[in-house]
N, C-alpha and C positions, 0 to 999 in steps of 0.2 A: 213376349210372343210377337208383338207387330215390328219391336226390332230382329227377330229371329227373319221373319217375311219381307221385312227393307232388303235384309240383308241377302237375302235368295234373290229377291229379284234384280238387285243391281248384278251380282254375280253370272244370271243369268243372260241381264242387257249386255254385261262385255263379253261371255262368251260370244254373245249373236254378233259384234262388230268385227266386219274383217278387218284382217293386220294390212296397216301399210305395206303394198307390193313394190318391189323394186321393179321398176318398167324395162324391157328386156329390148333387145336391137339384134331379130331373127336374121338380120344378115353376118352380124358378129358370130352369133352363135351357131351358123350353118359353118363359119373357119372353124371355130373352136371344136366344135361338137365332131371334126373331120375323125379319130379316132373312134367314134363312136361305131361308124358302119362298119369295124370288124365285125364286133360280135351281133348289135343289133342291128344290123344291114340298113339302114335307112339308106336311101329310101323306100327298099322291098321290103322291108320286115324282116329279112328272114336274117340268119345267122349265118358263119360261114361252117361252123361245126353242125349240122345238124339233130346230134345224137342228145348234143346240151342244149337244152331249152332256156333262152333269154326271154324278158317280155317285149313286149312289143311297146314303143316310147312315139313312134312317130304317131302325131294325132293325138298322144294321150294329152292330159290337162296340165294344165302349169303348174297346179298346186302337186300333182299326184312327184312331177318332175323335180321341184324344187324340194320337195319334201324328203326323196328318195335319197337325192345326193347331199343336201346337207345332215341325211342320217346318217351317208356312206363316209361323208366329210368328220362329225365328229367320234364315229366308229359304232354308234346305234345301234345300223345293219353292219352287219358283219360278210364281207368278201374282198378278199386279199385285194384282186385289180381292180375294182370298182373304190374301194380305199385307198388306193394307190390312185387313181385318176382324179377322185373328188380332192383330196387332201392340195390337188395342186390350183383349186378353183375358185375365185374370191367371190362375193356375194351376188356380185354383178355378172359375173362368168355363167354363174347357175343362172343367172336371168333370161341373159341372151341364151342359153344353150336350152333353155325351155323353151322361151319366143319358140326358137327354128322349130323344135320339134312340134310344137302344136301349132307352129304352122303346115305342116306338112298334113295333106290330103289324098286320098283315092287319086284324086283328079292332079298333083300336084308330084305322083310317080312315074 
């Protein structure tokens, strides 16, 4: 029993530790991410189709970003051009291309 409870809580202490982030460089990532403002308009938000609903990335959080494209990258999420974009992005690409976008502010369009 008290090994069954070691064993929960160390499980528990790693889930709590964040993962080593790879540190992003929002100036790289504002070239990189330049395809991006088809669809998600950064820096308006909006898209240029507006019948098809994109989400909205600029401002969002680093993890929600990194998370998105490295699901889009090993085919997790599923959509054709978003798999076709991520697939060409090394880990570091996803980095700076978060940077930018969570650098981006109200104040910053």
């Amino acid at each position: 029993m008290l090994n069954r409870l070691f064993l929960m809580l160390a499980l528990c202490a790693g889930l709590a530790m964040p993962a080593v982030a790879q540190s992003g460089d929002a100036e790289r990532g504002r070239i990189l991410a330049y395809t991006c403002t088809g669809c998600h308009g950064i820096p308006y938000q909006k898209n240029v189709y507006p019948s098809y609903s994109v989400p909205r990335i600029g401002g969002q959080t680093e993890g929600y970003i990194v998370a998105s494209l490295k699901a889009y990258r090993s085919g997790e999420r599923q959509h054709a051009t978003m798999q076709a974009q991520a697939n060409t992005l090394s880990d570091q690409d996803i980095a700076d291309i978060a940077a930018y976008f969570v650098s981006l502010t109200e104040d910053s369009e």
